[in-house]
N, C-alpha and C positions, 0 to 999 in steps of 0.2 A: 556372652557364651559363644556365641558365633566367631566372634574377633580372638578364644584364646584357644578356641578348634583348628580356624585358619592357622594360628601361632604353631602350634602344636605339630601339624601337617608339615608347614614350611621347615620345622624344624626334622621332621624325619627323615624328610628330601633333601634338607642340605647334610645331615648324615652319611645316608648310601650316598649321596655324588662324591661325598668326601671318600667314602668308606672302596668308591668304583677307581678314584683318581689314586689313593692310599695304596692298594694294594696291589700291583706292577710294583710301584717302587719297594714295597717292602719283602716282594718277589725278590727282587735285585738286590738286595740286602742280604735274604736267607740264605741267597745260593752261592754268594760271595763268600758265606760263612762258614758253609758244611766241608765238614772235612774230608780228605783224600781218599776214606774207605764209605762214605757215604753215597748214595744212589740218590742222583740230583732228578734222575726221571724216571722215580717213581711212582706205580700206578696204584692207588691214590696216591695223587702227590704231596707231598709233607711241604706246607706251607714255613713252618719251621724246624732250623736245625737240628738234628737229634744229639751230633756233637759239637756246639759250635767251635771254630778253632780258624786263627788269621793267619791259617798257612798257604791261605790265595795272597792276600796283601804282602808275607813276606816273601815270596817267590815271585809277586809281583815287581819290587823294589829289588829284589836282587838282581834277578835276571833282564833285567830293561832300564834303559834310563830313564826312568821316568821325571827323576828332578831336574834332567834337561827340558822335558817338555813341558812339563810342569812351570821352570821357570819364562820360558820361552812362550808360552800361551799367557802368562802373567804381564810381559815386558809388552807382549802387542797390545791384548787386551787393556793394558793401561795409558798406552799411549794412545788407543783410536780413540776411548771415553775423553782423554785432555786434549785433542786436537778437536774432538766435533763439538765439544765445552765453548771449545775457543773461536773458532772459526762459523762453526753454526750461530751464536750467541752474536757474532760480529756482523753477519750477512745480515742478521735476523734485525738487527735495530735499525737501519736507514728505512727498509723494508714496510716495517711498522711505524716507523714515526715519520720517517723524512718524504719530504712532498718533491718528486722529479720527475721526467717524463719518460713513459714504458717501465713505470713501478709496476703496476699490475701485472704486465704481458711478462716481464721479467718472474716472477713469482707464478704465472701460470707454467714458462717453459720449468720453472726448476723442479715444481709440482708434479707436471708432468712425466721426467724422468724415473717415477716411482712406479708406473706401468712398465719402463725398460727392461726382461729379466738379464740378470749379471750374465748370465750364458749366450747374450747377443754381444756386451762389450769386452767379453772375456778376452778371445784372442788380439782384438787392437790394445786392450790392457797390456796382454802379455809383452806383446811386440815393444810395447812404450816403455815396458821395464827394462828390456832385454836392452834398447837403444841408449836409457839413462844408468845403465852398469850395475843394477838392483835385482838382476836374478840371484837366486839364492843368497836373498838376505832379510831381515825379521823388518826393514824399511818398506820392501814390497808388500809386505802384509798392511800395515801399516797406512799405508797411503788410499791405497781405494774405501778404504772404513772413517780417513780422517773429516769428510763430511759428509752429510746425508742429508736428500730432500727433508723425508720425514722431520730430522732434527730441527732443521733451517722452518720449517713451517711454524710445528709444534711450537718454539720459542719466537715466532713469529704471531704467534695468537697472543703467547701470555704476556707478551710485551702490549698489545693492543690493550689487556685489559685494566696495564696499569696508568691510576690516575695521573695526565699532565702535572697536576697539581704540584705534584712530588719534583717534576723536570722544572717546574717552573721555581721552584724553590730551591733547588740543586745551583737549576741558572742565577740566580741572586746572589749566593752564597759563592759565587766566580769561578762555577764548574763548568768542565768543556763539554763537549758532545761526547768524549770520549771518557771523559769523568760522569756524566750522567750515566753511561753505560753503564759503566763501574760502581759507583755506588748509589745508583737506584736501581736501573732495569735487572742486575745481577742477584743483589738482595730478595728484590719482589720476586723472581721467578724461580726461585730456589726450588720449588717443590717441582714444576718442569724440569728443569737444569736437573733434577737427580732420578728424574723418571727417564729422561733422554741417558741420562749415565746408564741406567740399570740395562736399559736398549740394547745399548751400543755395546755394553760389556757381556752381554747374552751372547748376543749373534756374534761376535768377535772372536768368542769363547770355544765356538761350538761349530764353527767356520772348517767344513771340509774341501771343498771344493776346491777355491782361490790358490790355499798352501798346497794343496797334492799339484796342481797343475806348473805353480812358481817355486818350487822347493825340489831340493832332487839328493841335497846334501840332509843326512841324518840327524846330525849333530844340530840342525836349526828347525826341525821339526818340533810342529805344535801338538798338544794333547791330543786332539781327533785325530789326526794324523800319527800318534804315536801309537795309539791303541787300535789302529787299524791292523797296525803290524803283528798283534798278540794273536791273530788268525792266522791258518796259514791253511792250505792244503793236506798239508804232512801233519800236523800235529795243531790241537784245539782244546782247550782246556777252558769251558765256561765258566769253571770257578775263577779263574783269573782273569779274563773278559769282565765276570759280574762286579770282580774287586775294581778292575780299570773303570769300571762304569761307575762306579761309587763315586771314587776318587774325583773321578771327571765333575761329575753333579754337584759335591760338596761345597767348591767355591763360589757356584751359583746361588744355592741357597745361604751360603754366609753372607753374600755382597745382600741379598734380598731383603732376609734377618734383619742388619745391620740399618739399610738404607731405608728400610721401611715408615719408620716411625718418625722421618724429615718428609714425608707428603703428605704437606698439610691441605685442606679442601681448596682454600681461598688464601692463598699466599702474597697478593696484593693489598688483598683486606686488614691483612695483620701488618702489611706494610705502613699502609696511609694511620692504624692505631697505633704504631709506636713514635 
C-alpha cells in the first residue's frame, strides 16, 4: 500500500514539473499563433489563441531570410558534431588505452580548460581568425566548437569501460591501432558518440556570442543571430519573435526525437554479446 501511495505521489510530481517545464513553451506557441487583431497581453491572459492564424510564420519568411540562416546554423552546426566525432573520439583512445608518459597530466590540463569562460579566450580567438583570413566566414564558426574538453573526456571514459578482450581479438584478426579504433572502440561507444552529438549540436545551435563578435556580413549569419534582428527599437512584433523562436527550437527537439532511442544504458555490454 505504502509502495503504490509513493507511486502515485511521484507520479503527480512528475506531472506539474512536466506541466511547470510545458507551459512557457506552449506560451511560445500560442502567441506565435494569435492573430494580427488579437491582444497578446491580455488581462487575463488567454493561454490560447482565440483565432489561430500563421500570419506570424508567413511574414516571418517573407520578410527575413530566414532560410539563409537557417541553412547556415545547419552547415556549422553539422560540421562541429563531425569534427568533435572525429577528433574527440581520436585524442580520446591513446588517452584511455595507450600507456606514455604525462598521460595523466595531459588529460588533467585538457580537463582543466573547462573552467576557462570562452570570454577570457574570445579576443586572442578573434585575433587568430583575423590573422588566418577566416573573419567572416561559417569556418570561423566552425573551428573553436571542432573539439571540446567535455567531448575528449566523456569518450575518454567510455572507451575505458570497453573490454580489452574485444582489442585483443580485433589484434589477432591483423587490426591496427587505428582499425581497433574503428571497429571496436567506435561501435562500443555509440551511445556516447550520439550523447556528445546531441551536445555539441545544442550549443552550436544556439551560439550567440562567438557569430555576433566574428560575423559582420549578413548573408553568413546564423539563426540566433538572425532572429536577434526581428527587434529593433522602431518597430517589434512578438508574434513574430514567438514564430522565430519556434522555428529556432524545432530542429532541436527533431535532432532529440530522433537520436534519442540510439542511447542505450550499457553500450559496451551489448558490445562484448554480439
Amino acid at each position: 500500500m505504502r509502495t503504490s501511495t509513493a507511486r502515485v505521489v511521484q507520479l503527480v510530481l512528475l506531472i506539474l514539473l512536466a506541466l511547470l517545464v510545458f507551459t512557457p513553451l506552449l506560451w511560445l506557441v500560442s502567441t506565435s499563433l494569435k492573430g494580427p487583431a488579437e491582444d497578446i497581453f491580455s488581462s487575463p491572459p488567454a493561454l490560447l489563441p482565440a483565432q489561430p492564424s500563421l500570419d506570424a510564420y508567413v511574414r516571418l519568411f517573407q520578410d527575413n531570410p530566414l532560410t539563409t540562416y537557417l541553412f547556415n546554423s545547419t552547415v556549422v552546426s553539422g560540421l562541429a558534431v563531425l569534427a568533435n566525432l572525429l577528433f574527440c573520439s581520436l585524442a580520446a583512445y591513446p588517452l584511455a588505452r595507450l600507456r606514455f608518459a604525462g598521460r595523466g597530466l595531459v588529460l588533467a590540463l585538457v580537463v582543466a580548460t573547462i573552467l576557462i569562460p570562452f570570454q577570457v579566450v574570445m579576443i586572442p580567438l578573434y585575433l587568430l581568425m583575423v590573422q588566418l583570413g577566416l573573419r567572416n566566414t561559417l569556418l570561423a564558426l566552425v573551428i573553436p566548437q571542432a573539439a571540446t574538453a567535455f567531448g575528449l573526456y566523456l569518450l575518454r571514459q567510455s572507451f575505458l569501460g570497453v573490454p580489452k578482450e574485444l582489442e585483443e581479438a580485433a589484434r589477432i584478426d591483423g587490426c591496427s591501432r587505428l582499425g581497433e579504433w574503428w571497429n571496436v572502440m567506435i561501435p562500443a561507444a555509440k551511445a556516447d558518440l550520439i550523447t556528445l552529438a546531441m551536445f555539441v549540436f545544442i550549443g552550436t545551435w544556439s551560439d550567440f556570442l562567438w557569430p555576433l563578435v566574428i560575423l559582420d556580413d549578413p548573408s553568413l549569419y546564423t539563426l540566433p543571430l538572425g532572429l536577434q534582428q526581428l527587434s529593433s527599437s522602431f518597430s517589434l512584433d512578438w508574434r513574430i519573435v514567438a514564430a522565430g523562436s519556434v522555428v529556432s527550437i524545432l530542429p532541436v527537439l527533431v535532432v532529440f526525437v530522433l537520436l534519442q532511442r540510439f542511447i542505450l544504458p550499457n553500450a559496451s555490454g551489448d558490445a562484448v554479446k554480439g
